[in-house]
N, C-alpha and C positions, 0 to 999 in steps of 0.2 A: 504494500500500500504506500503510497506517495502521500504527501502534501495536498497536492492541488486535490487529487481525489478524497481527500478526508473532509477538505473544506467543503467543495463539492457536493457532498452526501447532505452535510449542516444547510447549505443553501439551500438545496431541495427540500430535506426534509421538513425546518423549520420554517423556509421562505424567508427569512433574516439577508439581504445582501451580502456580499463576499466583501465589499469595502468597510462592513460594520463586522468583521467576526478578525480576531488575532489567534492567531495558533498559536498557541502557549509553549515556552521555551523548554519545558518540562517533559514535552510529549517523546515518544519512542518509537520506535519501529515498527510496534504492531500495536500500538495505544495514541493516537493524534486526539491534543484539547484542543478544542476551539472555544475561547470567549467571544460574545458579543458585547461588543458595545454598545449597543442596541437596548437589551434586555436585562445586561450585567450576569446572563446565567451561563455555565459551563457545561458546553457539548462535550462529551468523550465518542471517540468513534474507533470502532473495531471490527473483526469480519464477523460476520452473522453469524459462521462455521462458530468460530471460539467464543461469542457470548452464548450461544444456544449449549457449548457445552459447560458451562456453567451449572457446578449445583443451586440448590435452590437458596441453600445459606451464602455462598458467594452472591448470587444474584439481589439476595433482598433488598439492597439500598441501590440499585437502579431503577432507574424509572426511564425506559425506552421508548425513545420518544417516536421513532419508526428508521425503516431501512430502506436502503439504496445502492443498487449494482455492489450486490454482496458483502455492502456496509452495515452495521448500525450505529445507529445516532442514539445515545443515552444520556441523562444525569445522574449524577450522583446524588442523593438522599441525603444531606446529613445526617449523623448519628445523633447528633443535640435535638433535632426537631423532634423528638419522641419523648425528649423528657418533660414538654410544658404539658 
């Protein structure tokens, strides 16, 4: 997976413009963030193959937002939002 395709996935999926979203400095090989600017919220994007094989305890704090050409587009959940 590239760059441009990870953005890509975020722009479709979310509809967010590609001028409003930074791919965060953080991301890796087989894990692209993308922030917007837009929204202030954090896309992670990875291949469909390896989040579907996710168990269900690994999976519980995303929240997938949808997928594209073999991507998906996910947030992360904070772990704090479950304490109020």
């Amino acid at each position: 997976m590239t760059e441009e395709r990870a953005q890509n996935a975020v722009v479709i999926v979310t509809g967010i413009p590609a001028n409003l979203l930074v791919v965060d400095a953080q991301s890796y090989e087989d894990c692209f963030i993308c922030v917007s600017n837009l929204s202030r919220k954090t896309y992670h994007v990875e291949s469909t193959e390896k989040v579907q094989s996710y168990t269900a305890e690994e999976a519980k704090d995303m929240k997938v937002i949808g997928e594209h050409d073999g991507l998906c587009v996910y947030e992360m959940i904070p772990w704090w939002s479950t304490l109020v």
